[in-house]
Backbone as CSV, one residue per row, in Angstrom:
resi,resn,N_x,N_y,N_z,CA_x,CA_y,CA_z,C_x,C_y,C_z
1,UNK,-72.710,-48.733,32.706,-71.423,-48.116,32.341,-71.653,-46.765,31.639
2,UNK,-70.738,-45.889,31.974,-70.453,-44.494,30.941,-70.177,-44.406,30.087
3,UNK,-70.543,-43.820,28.445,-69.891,-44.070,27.929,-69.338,-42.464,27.259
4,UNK,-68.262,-42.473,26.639,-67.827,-41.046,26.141,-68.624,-40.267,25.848
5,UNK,-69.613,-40.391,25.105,-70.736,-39.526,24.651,-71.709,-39.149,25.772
6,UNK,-71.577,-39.532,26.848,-72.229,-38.389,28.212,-71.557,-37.917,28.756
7,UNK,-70.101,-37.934,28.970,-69.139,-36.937,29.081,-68.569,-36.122,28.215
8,UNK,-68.728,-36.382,27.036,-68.281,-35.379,26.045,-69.736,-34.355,26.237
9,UNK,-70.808,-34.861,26.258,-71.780,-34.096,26.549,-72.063,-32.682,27.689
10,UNK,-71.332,-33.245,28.393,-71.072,-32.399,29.992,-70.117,-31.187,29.631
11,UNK,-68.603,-32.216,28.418,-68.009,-31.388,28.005,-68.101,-30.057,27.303
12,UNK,-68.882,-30.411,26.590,-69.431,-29.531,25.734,-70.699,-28.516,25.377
13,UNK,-71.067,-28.652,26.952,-71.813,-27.880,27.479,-71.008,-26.529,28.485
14,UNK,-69.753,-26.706,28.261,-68.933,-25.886,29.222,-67.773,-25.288,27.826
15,UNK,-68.001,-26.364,27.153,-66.838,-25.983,26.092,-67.398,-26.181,24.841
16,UNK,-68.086,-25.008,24.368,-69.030,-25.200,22.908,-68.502,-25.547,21.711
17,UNK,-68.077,-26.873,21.253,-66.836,-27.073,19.553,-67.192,-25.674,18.851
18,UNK,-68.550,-25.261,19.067,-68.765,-24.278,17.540,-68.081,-22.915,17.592
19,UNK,-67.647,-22.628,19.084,-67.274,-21.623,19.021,-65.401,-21.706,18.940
20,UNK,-64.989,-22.701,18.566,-63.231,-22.950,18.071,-63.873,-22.192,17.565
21,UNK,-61.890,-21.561,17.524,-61.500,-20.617,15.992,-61.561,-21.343,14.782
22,UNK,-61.691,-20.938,13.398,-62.049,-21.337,12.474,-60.326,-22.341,11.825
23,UNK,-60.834,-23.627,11.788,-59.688,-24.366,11.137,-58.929,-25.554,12.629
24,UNK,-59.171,-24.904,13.979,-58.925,-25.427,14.900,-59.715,-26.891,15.060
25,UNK,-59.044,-28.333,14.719,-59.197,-29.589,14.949,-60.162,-29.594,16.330
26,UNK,-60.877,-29.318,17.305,-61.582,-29.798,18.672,-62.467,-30.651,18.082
27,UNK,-62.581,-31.562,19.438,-63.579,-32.765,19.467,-62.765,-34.115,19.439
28,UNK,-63.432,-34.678,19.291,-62.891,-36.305,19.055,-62.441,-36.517,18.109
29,UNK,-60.579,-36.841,18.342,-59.632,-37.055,17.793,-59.257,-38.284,17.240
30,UNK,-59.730,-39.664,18.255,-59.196,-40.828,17.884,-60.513,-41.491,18.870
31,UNK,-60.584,-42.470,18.136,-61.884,-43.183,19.057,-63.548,-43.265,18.711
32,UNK,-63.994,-43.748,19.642,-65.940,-43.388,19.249,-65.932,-43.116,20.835
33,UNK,-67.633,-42.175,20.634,-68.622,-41.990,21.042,-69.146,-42.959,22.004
34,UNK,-69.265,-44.146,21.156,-69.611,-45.196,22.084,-69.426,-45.825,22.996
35,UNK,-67.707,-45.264,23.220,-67.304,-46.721,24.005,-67.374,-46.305,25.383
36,UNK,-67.048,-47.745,25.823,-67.466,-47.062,27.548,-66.312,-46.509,28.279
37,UNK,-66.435,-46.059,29.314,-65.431,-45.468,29.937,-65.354,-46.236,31.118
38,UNK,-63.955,-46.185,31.370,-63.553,-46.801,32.844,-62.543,-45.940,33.709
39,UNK,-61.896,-45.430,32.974,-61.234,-44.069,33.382,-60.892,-43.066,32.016
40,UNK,-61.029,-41.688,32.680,-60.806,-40.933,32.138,-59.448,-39.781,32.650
41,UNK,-58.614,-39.347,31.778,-57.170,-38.800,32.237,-57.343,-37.348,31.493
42,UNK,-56.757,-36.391,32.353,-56.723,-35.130,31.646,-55.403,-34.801,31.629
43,UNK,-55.240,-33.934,30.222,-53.486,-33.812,29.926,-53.656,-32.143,29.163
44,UNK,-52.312,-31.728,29.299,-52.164,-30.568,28.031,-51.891,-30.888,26.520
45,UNK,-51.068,-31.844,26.793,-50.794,-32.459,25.282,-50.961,-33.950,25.315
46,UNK,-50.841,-34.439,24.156,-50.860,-35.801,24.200,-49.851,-36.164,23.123
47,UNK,-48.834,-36.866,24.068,-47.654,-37.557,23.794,-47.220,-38.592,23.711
48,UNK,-46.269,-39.723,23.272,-46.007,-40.882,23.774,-46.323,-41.189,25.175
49,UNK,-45.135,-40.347,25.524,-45.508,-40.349,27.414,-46.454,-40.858,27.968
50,UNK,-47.173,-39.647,27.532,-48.580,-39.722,28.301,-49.764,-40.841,27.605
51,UNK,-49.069,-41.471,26.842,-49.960,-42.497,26.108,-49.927,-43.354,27.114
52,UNK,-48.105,-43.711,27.191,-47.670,-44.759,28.111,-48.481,-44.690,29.332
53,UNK,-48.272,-43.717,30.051,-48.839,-43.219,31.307,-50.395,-43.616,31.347
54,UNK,-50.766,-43.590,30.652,-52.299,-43.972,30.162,-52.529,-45.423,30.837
55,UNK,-51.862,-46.043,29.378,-52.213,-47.466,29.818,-51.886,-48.311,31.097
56,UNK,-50.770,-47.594,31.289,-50.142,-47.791,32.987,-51.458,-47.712,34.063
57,UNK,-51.817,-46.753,34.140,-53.147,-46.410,34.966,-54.356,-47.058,34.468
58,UNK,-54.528,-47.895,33.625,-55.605,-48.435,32.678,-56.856,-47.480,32.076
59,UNK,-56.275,-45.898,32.000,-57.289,-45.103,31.267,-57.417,-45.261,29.609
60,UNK,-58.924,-45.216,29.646,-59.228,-45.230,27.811,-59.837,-44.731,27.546
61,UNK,-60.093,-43.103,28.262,-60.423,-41.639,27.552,-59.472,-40.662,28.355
62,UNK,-59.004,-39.721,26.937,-58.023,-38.907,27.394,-58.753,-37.767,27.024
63,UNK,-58.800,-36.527,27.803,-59.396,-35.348,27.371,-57.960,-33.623,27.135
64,UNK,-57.596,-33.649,26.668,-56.484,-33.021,26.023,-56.712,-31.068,25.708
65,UNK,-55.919,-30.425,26.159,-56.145,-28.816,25.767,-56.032,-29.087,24.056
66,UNK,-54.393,-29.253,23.766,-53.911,-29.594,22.502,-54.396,-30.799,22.031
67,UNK,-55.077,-30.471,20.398,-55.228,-31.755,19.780,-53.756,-32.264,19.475
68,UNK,-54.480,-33.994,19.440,-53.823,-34.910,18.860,-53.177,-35.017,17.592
69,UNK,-54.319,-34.398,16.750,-54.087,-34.503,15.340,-53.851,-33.177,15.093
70,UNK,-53.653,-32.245,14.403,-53.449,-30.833,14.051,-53.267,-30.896,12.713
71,UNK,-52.607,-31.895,12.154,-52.552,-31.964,10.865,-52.411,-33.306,10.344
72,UNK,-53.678,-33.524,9.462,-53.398,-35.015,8.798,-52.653,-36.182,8.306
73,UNK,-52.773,-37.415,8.983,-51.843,-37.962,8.468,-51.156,-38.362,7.107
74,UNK,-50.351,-38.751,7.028,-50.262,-38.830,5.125,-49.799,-40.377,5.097
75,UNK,-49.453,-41.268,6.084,-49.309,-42.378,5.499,-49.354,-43.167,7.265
76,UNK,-49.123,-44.375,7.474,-49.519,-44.892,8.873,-47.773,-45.524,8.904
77,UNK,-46.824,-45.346,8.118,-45.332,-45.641,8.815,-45.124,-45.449,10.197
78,UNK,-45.080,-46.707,10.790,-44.856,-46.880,11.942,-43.441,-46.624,12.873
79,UNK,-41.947,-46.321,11.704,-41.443,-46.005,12.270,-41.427,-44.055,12.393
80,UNK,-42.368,-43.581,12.073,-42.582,-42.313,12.625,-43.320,-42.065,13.221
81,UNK,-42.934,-41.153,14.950,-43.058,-41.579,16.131,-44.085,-41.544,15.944
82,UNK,-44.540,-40.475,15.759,-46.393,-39.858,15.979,-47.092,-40.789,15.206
83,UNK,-47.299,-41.741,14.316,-47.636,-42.842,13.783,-47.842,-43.791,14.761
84,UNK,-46.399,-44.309,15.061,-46.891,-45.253,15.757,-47.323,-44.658,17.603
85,UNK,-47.253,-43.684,17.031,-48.319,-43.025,19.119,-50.310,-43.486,18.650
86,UNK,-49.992,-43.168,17.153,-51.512,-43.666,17.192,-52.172,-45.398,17.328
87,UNK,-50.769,-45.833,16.975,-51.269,-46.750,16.349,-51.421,-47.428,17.985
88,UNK,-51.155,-47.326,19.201,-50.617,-47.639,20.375,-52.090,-46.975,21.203
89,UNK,-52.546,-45.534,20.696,-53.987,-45.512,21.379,-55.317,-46.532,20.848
90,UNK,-54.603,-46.646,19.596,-55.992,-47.272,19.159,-55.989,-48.638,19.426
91,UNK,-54.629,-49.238,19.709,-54.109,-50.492,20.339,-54.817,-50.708,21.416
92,UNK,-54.653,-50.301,22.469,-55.525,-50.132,23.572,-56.847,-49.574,23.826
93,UNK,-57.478,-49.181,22.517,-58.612,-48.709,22.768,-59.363,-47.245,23.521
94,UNK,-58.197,-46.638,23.495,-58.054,-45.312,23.758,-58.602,-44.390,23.225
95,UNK,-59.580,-43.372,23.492,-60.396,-42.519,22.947,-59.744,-41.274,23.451
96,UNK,-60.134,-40.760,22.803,-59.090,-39.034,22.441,-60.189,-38.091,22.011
97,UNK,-60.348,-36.576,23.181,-61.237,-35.778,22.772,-60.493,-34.646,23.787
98,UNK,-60.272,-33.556,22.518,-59.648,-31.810,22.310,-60.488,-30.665,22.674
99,UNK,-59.991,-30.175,23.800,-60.847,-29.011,23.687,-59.754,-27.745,23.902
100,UNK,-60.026,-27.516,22.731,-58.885,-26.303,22.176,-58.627,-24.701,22.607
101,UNK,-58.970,-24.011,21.353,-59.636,-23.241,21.253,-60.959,-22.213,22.354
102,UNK,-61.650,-23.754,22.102,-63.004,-23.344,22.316,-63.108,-23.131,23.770
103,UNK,-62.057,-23.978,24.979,-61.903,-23.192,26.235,-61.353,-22.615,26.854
104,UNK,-60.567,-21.204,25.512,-59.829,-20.309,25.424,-61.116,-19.255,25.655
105,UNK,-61.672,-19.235,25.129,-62.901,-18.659,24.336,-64.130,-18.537,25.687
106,UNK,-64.121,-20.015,25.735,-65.545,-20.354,26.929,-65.694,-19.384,27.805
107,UNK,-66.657,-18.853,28.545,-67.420,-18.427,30.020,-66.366,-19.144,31.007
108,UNK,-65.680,-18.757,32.273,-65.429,-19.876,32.711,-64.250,-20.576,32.438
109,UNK,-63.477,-20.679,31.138,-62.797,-21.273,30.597,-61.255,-20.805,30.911
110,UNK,-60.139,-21.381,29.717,-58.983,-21.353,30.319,-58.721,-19.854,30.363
111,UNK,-59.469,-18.708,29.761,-58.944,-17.266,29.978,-59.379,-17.123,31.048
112,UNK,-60.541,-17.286,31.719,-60.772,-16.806,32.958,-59.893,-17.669,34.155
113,UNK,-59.721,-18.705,33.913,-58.797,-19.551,34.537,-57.630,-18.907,34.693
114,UNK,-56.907,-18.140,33.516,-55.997,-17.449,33.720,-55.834,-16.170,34.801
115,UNK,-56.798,-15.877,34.251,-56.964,-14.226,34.708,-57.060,-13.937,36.273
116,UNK,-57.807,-15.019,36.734,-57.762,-15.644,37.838,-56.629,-15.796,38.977
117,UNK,-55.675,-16.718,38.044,-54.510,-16.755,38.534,-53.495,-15.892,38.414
118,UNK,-53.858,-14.709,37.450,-52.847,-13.374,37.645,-52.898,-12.465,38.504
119,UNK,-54.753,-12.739,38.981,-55.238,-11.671,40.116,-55.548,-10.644,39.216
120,UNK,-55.872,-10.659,37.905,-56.518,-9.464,37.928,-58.202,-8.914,38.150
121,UNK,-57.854,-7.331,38.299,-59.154,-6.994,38.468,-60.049,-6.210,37.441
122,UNK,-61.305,-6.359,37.329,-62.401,-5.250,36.452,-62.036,-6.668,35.216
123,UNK,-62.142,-8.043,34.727,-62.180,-8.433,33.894,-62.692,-8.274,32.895
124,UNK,-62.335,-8.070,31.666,-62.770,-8.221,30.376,-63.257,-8.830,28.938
125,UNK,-63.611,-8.903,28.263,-63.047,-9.377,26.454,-62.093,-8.849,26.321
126,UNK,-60.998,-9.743,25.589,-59.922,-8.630,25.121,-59.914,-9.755,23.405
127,UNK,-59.627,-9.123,22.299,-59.140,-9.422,21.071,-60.400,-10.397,20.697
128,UNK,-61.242,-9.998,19.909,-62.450,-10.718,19.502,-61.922,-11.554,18.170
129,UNK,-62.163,-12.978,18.172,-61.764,-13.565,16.600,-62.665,-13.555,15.909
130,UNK,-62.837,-13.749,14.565,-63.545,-13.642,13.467,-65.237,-13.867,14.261
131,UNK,-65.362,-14.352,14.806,-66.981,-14.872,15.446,-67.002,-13.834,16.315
132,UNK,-66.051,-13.072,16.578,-66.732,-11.807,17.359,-67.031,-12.891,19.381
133,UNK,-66.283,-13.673,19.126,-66.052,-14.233,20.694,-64.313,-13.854,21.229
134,UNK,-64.314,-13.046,22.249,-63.093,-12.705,22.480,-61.940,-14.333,22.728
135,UNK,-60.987,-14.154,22.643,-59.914,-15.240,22.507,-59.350,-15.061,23.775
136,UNK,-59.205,-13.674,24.706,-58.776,-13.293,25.497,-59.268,-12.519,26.736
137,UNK,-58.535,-12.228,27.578,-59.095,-11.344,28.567,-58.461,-9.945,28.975
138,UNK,-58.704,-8.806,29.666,-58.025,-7.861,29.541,-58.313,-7.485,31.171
139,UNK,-57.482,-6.818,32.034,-57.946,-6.251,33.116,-56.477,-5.805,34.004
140,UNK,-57.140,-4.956,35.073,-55.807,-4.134,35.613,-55.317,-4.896,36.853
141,UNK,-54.032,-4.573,36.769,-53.330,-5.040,37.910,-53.915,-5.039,39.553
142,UNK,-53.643,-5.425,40.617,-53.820,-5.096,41.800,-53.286,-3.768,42.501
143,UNK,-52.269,-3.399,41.614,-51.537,-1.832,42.149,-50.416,-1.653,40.845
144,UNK,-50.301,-0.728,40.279,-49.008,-0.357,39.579,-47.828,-0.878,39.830
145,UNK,-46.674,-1.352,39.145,-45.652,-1.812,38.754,-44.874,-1.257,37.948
146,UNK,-43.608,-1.311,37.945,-42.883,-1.119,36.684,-42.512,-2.576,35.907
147,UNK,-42.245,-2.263,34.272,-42.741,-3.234,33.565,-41.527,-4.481,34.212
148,UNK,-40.073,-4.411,34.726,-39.462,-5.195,35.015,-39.865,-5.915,36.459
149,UNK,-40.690,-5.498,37.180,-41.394,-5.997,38.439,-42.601,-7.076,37.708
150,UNK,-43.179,-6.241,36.876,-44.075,-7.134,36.208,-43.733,-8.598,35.756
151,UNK,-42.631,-8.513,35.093,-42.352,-9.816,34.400,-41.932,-10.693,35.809
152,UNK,-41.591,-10.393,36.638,-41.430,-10.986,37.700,-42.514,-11.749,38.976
153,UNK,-43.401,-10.502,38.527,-44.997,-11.049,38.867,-45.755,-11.784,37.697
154,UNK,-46.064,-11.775,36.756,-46.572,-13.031,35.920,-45.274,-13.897,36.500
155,UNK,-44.258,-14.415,36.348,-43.181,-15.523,36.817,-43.762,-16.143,38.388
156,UNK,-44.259,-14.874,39.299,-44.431,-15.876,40.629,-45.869,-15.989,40.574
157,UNK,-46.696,-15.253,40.086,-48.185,-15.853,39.824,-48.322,-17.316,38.864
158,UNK,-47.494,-17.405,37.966,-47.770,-18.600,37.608,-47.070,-20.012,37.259
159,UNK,-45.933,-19.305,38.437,-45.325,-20.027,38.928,-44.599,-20.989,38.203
160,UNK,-43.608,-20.089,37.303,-42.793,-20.708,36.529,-41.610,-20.318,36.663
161,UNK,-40.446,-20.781,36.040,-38.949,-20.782,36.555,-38.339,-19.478,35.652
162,UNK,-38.918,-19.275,34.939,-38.129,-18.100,34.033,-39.588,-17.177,33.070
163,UNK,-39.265,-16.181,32.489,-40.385,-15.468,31.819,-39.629,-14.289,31.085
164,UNK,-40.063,-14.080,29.631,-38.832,-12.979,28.785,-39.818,-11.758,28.954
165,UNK,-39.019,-11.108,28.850,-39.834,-9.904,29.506,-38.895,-8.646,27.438
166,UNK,-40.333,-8.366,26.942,-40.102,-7.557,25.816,-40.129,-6.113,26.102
167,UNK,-39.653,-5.093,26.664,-39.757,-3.735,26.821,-38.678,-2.699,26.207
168,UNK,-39.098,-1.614,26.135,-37.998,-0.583,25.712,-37.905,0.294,26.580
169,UNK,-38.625,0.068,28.090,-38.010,0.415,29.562,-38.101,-0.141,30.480
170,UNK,-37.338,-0.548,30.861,-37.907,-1.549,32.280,-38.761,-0.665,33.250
171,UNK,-38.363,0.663,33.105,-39.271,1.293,34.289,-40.929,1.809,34.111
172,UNK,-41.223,1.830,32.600,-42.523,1.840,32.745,-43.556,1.085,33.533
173,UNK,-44.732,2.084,33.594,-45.869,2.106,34.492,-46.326,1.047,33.848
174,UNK,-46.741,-0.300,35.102,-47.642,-0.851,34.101,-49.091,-1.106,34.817
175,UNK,-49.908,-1.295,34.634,-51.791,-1.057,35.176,-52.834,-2.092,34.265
176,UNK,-52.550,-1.753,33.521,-53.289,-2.844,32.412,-53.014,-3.553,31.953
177,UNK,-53.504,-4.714,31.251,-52.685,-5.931,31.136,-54.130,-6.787,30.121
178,UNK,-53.460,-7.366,28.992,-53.917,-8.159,28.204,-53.682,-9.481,28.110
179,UNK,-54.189,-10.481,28.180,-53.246,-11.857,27.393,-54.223,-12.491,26.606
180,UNK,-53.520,-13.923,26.283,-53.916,-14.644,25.542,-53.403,-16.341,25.788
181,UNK,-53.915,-17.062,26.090,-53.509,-18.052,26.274,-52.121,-19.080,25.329
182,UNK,-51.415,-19.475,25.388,-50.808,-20.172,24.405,-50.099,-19.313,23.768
183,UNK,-49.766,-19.076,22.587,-49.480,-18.762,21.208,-49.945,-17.653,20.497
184,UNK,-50.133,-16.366,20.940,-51.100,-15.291,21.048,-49.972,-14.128,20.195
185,UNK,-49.513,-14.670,19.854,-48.514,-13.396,19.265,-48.812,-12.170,18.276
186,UNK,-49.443,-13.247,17.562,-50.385,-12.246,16.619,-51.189,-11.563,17.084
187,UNK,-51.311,-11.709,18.146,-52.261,-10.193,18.439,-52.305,-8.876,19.410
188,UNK,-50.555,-9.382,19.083,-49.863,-7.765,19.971,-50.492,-6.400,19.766
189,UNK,-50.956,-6.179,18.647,-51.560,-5.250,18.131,-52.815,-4.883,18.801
190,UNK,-53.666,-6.082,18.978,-54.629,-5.665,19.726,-54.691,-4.816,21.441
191,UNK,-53.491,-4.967,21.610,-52.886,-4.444,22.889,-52.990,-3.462,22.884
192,UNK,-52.649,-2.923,21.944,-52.100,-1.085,21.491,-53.767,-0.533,21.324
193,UNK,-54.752,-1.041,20.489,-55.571,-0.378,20.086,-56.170,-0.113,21.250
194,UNK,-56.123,-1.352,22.376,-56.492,-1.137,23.330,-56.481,-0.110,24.921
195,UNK,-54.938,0.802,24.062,-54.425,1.321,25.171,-53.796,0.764,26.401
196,UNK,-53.571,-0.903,26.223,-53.690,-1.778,27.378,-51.632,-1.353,27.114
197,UNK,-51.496,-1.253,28.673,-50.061,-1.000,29.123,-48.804,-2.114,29.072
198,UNK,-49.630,-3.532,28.730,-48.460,-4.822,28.746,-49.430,-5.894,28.555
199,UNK,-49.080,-6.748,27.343,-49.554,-8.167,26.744,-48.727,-9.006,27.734
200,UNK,-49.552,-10.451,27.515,-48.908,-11.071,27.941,-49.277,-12.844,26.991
201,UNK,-48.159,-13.137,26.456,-48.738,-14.486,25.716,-47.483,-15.433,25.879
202,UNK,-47.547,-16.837,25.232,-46.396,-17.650,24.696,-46.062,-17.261,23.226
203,UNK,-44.949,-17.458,22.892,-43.996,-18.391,22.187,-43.336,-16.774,21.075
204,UNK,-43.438,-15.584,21.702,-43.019,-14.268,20.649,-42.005,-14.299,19.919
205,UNK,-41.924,-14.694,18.585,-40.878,-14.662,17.749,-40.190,-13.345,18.126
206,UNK,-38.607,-13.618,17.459,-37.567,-12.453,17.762,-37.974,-11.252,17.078
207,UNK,-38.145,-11.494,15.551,-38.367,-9.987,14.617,-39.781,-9.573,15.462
208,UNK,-40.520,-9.637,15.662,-41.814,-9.396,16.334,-41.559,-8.694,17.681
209,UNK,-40.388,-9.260,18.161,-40.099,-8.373,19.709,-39.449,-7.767,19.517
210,UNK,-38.586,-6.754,18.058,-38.347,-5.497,17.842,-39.436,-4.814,17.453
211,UNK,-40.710,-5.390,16.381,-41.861,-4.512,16.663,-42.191,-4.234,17.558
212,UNK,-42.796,-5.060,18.433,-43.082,-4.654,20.143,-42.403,-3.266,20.457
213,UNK,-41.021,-3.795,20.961,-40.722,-2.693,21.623,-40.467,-1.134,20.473
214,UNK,-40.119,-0.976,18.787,-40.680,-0.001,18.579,-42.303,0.600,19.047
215,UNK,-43.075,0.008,19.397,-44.241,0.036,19.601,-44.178,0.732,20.916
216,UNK,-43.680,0.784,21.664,-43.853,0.949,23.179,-44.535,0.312,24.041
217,UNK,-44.979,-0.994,23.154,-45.728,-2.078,24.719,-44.635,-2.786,25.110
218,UNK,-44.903,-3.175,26.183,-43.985,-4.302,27.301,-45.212,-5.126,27.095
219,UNK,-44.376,-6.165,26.857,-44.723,-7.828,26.809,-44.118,-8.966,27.496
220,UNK,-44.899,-9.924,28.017,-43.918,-10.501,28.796,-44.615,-11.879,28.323
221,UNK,-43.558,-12.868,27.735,-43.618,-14.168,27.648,-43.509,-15.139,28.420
222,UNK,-44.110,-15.794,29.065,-44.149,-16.834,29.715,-43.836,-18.284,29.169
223,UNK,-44.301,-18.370,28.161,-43.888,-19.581,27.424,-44.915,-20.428,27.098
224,UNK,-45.407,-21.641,26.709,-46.652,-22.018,26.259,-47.213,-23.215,27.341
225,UNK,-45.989,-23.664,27.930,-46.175,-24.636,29.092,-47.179,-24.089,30.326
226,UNK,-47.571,-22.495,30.256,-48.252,-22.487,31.277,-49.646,-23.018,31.204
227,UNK,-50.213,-23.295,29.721,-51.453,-23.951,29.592,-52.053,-25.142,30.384
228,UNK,-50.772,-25.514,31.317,-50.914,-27.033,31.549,-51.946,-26.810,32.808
229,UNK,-52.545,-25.748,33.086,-53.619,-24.925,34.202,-55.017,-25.630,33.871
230,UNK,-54.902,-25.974,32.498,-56.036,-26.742,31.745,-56.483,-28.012,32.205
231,UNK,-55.220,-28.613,32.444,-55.398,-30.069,32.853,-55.915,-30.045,34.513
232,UNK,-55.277,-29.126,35.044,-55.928,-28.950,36.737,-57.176,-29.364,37.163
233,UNK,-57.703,-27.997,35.882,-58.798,-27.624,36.030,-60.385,-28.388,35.626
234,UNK,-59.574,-28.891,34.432,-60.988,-29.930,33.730,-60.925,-31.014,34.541
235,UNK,-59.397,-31.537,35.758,-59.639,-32.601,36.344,-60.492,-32.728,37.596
236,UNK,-60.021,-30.935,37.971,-61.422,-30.869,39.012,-62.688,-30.827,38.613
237,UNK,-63.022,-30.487,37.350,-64.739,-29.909,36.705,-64.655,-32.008,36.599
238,UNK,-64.224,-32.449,35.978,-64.908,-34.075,35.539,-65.307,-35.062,37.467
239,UNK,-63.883,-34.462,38.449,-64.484,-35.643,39.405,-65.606,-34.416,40.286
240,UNK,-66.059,-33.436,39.910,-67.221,-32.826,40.004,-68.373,-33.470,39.633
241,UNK,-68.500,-33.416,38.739,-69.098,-34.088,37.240,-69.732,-35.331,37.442
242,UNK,-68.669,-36.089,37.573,-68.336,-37.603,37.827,-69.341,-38.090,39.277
243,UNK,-69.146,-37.378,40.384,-69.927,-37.617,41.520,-71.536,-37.072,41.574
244,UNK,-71.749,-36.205,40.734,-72.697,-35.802,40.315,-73.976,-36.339,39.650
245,UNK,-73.128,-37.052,38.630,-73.879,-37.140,37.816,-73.839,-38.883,37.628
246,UNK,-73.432,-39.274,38.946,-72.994,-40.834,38.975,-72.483,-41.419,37.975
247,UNK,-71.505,-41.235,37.873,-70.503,-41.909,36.063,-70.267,-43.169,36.564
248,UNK,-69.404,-42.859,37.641,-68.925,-43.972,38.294,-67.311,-44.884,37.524
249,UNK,-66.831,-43.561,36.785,-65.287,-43.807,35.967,-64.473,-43.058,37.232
250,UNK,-62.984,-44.193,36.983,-62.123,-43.196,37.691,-61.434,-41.855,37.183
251,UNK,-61.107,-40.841,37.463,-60.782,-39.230,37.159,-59.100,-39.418,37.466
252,UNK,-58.400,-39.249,36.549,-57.206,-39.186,36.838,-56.365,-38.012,36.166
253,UNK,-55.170,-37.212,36.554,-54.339,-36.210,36.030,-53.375,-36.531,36.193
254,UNK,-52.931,-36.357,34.462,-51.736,-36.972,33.986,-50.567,-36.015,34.409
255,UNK,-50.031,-36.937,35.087,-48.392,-36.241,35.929,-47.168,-36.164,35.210
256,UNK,-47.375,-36.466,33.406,-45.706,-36.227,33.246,-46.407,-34.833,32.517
257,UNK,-44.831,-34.290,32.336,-45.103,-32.810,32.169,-44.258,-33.145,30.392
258,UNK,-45.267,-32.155,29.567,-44.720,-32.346,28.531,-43.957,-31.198,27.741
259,UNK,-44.069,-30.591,28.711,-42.721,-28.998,28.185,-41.310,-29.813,27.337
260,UNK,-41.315,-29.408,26.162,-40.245,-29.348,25.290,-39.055,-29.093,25.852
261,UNK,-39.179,-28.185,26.328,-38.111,-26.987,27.233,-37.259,-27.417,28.499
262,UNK,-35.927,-26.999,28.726,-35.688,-26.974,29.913,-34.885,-25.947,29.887
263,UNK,-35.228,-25.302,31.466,-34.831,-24.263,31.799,-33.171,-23.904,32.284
264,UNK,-32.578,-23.984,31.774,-30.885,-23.595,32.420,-30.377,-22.413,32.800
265,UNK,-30.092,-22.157,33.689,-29.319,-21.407,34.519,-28.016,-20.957,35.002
C-alpha cells in the first residue's frame, strides 16, 4: 500500500513548502504521514461539500490549492460549521495536504499554468516576495488590444462568465500584461514599476480601483474562482505519478465547484 508520505514526497518535489510566502499554512493540514492511501481527490478548496463528496467516492487524501486551516481553531463547537467539517474528516480518516502559495511560486506551477492559458508570450518573473521568488508572471500579449477587448480576452481564455475590467480608457493599448494568481491586489504597484500595460488578479477592493485607475493601469479582475486550474492540473501530474511510480491509489477530481459567487445577468 501507499502511503501519504510518498506522495506528499512527489508533491513536494514539484511544490517546495519552503518556498510559501511567509505565514502561509502549506502542508499537512489534518491527518498523518502514515496512513495509507486508497484514493486520493484534488480540489481548490475544501468544503463541507467536498468533504461529503469525498466520502461518497471513498477518498482519504485530499490535496487542496487553499488550506483547510488558515486560521486556528479556538474551540471544537460542533455546531460551527467549519468545526464540525473537521470533525467529519477526521471521522473518516481523511488526510488533508495544501499546496498554497508555494505552487504560485513553483517552476511549472499554478503561474505558469496560468500564463499558459492566457497565451502569453516572452514569459517572465513578475513581483518577487520577500524570498526574492517571484509570486507571479509577466509577458506580452499575442497582438495588441485595447484595454476593453482585453477584459474580454482574459473572460474567453479562461473561460469564465463575467470579468471587471478597472480602466480610465477603454481604448488603451494594451501589450503587456502582469498577474497574479488569486488575491494579488496588493501588488498593483508592481505593475507600474514595471511599465507592464494591464494587471491582472482576483478579488480588487473598490477604494483600490480608484487608485488604479488614477494610476493609469487597466486591470482586469477575474475573480478568485479561476484558481480552480489547480485542481486540473495536480489531477493530471498525480495519475501521471500514480502510473509511474506504481501507487496503485485511485486519482480522482473533485466535481463540485466551490465559487461563493453566482453570476446574474
Amino acid at each position: 500500500m501507499t502511503k501519504v508520505k510518498e506522495i506528499v514526497g512527489r508533491l513536494r518535489e514539484s511544490f517546495p513548502e519552503e518556498i510559501a510566502s511567509k505565514g502561509d499554512p502549506v502542508g499537512l493540514q489534518i491527518g498523518s504521514m502514515e496512513a495509507e492511501v486508497t484514493k486520493v481527490m484534488t480540489t481548490l478548496d475544501v468544503r463541507p461539500q467536498v468533504v461529503k463528496e469525498a466520502v461518497e467516492k471513498g477518498v482519504n487524501f485530499i490535496v487542496s490549492h487553499h488550506p483547510v486551516m488558515f486560521r486556528p481553531a479556538r474551540n471544537l463547537d460542533y455546531s460551527d460549521p467549519q468545526n464540525a467539517m473537521y470533525a467529519n474528516i477526521i471521522k473518516n480518516g481523511i488526510t488533508i495536504y495544501s499546496i498554497h502559495t508555494n505552487s504560485d511560486k513553483a517552476q511549472n506551477g499554478s503561474s505558469d499554468w496560468e500564463a499558459e492559458e492566457l497565451g502569453l508570450q516572452d514569459i517572465a518573473p513578475f513581483a518577487l516576495d520577500d524570498d526574492g521568488i517571484a509570486i507571479g508572471r509577466k509577458g506580452k500579449l499575442p497582438q495588441t488590444m485595447s484595454a476593453y477587448d482585453f477584459a474580454y480576452y482574459v473572460k474567453d481564455k479562461m473561460n469564465i462568465k463575467m470579468a471587471r475590467l478597472i480602466t480610465a480608457d477603454n481604448q488603451k493599448p494594451i501589450t503587456t500584461v502582469g498577474f497574479i494568481c488569486g488575491d494579488g491586489g496588493k501588488y498593483w504597484r508592481r505593475a507600474l514599476e514595471d511599465n507592464l500595460d494591464a494587471f491582472i488578479t482576483g478579488d480588487v477592493y473598490y477604494h483600490v480601483g480608484h487608485d488604479i485607475i488614477s494610476s493609469g493601469l487597466t486591470v482586469v479582475d477575474p475573480g478568485h474562482y479561476t484558481e480552480k486550474l489547480f485542481k486540473y492540473k495536480v489531477y493530471d501530474l498525480l495519475k501521471d505519478w500514480n502510473e509511474e511510480k506504481n501507487w496503485r491509489v485511485g486519482v480522482e477530481l473533485s466535481e463540485v465547484s466551490t465559487n461563493p459567487f453566482q453570476d446574474l445577468f
